[in-house]
C-alpha positions in Angstrom: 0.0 0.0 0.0 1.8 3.6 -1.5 1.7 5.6 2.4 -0.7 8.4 2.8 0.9 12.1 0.6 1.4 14.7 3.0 -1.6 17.7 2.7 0.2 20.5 1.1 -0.9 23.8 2.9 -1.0 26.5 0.6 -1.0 30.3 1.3 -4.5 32.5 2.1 -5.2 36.5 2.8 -7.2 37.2 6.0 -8.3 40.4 6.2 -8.7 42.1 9.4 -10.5 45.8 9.6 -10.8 47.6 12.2 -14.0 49.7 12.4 -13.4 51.7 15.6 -9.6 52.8 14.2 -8.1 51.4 17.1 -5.9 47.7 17.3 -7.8 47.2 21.0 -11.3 47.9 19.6 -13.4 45.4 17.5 -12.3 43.3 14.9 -13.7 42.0 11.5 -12.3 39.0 9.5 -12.8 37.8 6.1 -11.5 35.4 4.3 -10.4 35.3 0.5 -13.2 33.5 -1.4 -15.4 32.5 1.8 -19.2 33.6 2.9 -17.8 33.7 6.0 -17.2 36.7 8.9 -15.8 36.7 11.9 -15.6 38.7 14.9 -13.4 39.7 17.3 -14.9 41.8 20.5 -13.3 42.9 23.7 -15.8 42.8 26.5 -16.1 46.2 27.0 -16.8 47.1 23.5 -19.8 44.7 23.4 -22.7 47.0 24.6 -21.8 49.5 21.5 -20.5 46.7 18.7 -23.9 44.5 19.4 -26.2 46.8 17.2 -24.1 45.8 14.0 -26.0 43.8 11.2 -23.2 41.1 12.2 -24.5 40.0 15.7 -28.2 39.8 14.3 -27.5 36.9 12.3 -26.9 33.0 13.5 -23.2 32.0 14.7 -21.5 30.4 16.9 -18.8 31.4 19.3 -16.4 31.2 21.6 -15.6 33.3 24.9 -11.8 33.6 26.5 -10.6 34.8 29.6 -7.7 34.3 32.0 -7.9 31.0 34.4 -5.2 30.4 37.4 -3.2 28.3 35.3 -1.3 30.9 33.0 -0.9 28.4 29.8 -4.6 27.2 30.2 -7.2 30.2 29.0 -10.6 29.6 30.2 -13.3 29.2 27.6 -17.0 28.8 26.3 -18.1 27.9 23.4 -21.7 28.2 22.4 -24.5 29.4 19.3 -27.0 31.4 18.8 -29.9 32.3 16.5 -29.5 35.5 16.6 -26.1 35.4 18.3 -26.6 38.5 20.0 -29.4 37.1 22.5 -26.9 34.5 23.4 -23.8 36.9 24.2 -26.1 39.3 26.4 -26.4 36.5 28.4 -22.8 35.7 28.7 -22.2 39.4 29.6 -25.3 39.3 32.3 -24.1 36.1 33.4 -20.3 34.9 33.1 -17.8 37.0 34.8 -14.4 35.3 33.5 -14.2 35.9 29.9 -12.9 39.2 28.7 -12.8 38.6 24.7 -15.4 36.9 22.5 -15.2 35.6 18.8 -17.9 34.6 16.6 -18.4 33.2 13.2 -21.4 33.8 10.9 -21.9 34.1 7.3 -22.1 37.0 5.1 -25.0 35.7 2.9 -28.2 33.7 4.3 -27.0 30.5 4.0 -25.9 30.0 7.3 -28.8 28.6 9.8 -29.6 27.4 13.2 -28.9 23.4 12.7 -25.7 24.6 10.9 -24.7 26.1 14.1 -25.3 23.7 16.3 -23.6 21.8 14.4 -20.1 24.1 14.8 -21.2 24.3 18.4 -20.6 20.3 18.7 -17.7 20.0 16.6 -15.9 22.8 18.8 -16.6 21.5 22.1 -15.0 18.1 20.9 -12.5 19.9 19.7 -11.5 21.8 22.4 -11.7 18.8 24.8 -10.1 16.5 22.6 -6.9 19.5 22.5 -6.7 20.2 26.0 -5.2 23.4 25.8 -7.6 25.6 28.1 -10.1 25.0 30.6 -13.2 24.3 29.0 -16.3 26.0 30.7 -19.0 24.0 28.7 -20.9 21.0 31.3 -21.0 18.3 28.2 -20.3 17.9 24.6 -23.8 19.2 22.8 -25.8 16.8 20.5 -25.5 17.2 17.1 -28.2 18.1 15.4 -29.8 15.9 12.5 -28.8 17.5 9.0 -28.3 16.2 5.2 -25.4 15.2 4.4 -25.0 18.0 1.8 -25.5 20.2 4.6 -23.1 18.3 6.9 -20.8 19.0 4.3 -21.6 22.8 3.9 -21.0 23.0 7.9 -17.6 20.9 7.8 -16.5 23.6 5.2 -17.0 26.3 7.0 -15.8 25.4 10.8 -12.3 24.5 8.1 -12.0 27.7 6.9 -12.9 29.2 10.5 -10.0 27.2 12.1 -7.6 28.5 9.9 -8.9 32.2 11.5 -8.6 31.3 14.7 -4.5 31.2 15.3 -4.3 34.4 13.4 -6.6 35.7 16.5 -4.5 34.3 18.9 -7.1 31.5 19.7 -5.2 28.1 19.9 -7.4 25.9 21.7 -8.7 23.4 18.9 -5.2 22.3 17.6 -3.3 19.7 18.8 0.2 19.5 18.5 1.8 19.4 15.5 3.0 15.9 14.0 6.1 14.8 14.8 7.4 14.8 11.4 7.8 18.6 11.8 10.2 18.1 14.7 12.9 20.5 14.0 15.3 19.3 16.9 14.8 16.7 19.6 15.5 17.6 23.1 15.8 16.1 26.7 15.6 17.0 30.1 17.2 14.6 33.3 16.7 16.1 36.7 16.0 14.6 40.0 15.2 11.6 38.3 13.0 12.5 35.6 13.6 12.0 31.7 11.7 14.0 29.3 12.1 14.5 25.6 10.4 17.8 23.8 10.8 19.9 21.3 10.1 23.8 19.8 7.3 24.4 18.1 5.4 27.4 16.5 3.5 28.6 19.5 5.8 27.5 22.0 7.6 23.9 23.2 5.7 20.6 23.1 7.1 18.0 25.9 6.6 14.3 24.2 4.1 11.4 25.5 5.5 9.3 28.3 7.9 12.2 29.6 7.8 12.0 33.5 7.6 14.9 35.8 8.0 15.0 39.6 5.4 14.6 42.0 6.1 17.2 44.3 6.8 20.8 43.3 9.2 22.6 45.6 7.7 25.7 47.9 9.4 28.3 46.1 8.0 27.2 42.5 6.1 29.9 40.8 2.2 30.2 41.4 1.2 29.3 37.8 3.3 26.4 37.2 1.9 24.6 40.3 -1.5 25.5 39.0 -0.5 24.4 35.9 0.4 21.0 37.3 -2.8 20.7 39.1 -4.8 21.6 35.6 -2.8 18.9 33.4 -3.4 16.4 36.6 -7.0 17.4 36.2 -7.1 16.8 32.7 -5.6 13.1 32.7 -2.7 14.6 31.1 -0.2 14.2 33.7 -0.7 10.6 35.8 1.2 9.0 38.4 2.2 6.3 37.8 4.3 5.6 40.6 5.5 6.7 43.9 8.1 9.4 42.1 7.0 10.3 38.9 4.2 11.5 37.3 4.1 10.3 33.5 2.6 12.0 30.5 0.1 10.6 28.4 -0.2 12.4 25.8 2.1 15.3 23.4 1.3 18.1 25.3 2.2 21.8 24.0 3.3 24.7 26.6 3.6 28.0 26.0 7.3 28.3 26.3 10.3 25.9 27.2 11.0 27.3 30.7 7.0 26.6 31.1 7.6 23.4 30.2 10.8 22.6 32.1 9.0 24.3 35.4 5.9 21.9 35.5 8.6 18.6 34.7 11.1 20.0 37.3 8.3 21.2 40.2 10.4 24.8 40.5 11.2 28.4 38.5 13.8 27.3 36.2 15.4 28.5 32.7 14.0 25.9 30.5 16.5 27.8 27.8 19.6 26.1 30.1 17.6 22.7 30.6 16.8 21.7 27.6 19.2 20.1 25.7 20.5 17.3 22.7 21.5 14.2 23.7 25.1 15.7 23.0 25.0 18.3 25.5 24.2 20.8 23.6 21.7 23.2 25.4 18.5 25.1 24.0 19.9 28.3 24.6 23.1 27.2 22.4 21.3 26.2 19.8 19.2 29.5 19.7 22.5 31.1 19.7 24.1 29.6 16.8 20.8 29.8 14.6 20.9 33.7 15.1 24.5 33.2 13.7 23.9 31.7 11.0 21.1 34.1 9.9 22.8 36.9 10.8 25.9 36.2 8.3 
């Protein structure tokens, strides 16, 4: 059997405008050759930005804010026919999120079951990623649609998760394969041995990498919340008196984030990450900016 071709990604134009003539104020995306629009709307622009034509329509959306563990955002995902009855509610009613985004379509074609339908596939998403603390109870039911119309829905939620990263969203992508590893690197300490590696939005630490149990008193707030959030999530088990164990690739936001949850204290993941020849992250960042700098 000839293996599976890798997907060749080619290039696309967003286009962001800013109707308020400010980077902090709202934001509206389009895509080339899409129906879609999204929207990008700090909390406390929402009581003036909901009488646009945009908020009157079906979409579905997602709410971010801040949680206790500083590389896990809080969020909600939810729809709503219009979706402006829907977000007055999250503003009555949820305190934590300080940034909402929404998706809806530019044309008609765009309808309640459709969605629902993104609602469902985002929760599962988002709980199948693991990268934020996920507000919703359950996974909603999908609703019943053709399968022309499944198809018209599975279009769109494509073209609005290749928006999503360009607005700083990240929690519906898992980490990238491993055939994009660019260089592999370990980390020993008190006992441990974890393998990781850089990747475009920060430093993913490798399936069956073990971490301490116990983090030391002096270990920063965040990272012991951190911990607590990944044990939470199944992500980090113990699987025996000194170690917890990975299950699963798992992306942080930066190397020393990384190295501080495996380690259990503040340390400069830049000095302990390194090849299996010594050779430390920092090094390596070093002689990269030599070589581009000749």
């Amino acid at each position: 059997m000839q293996p599976t071709p890798e997907i060749q990604r080619r290039g696309y134009s967003i286009e962001i405008f800013l109707p308020e003539g400010t980077p902090t104020g709202l934001k509206l995306i389009e895509k080339t050759n899409w129906s879609g629009l999204g929207v990008m709307c700090p909390r406390p622009r929402f009581t003036a930005a909901k009488q646009r034509d945009a908020f009157r329509k079906p979409g579905v959306y997602v709410l971010t804010g801040p949680s206790d563990a500083a590389d896990l955002p809080k969020a909600y995902i939810g729809e709503g026919d219009p979706v402006r009855e829907r977000l007055e509610e999250a503003h009555k009613n949820r305190d934590f999120w300080n940034m909402a985004y929404f998706f809806t379509s530019k044309d008609a074609r765009l309808n309640k079951a459709h969605v629902e339908h993104l609602e469902h596939r985002l929760v599962a998403l988002a709980t199948d990623a693991k990268r934020c603390t996920l507000e919703n109870g359950n996974v909603p039911n999908a609703p019943s649609l053709s399968e022309s119309e499944s198809a018209f829905a599975d279009t769109f939620l494509d073209e609005a998760l290749l928006c999503f990263p360009i607005l700083g969203v990240n929690i519906f992508e898992r980490p990238m394969l491993e055939s994009k590893i660019r260089q592999l690197l370990i980390l020993t300490n008190k006992g441990i041995q974890a393998e990781g590696y850089e990747s475009d939005d920060g430093f993913i630490v490798r399936k069956g990498s073990t971490a301490v149990v116990d983090a030391v008193r002096s270990a920063h707030a965040f990272s012991i919340s951190l911990r607590q959030e990944l044990q939470n999530n199944g992500i980090l088990k113990q699987r025996n008196p000194q170690f917890l164990e990975f299950t699963e690739d798992y992306e942080f936001s930066s190397p020393s984030t990384a190295a501080a949850v495996l380690v259990g204290a503040s340390v400069n993941g830049r000095d302990f990450w390194k090849t299996r020849e010594g050779v430390t992250l920092k090094e390596l960042q070093a002689k990269a900016e030599d070589i581009y700098s000749d």
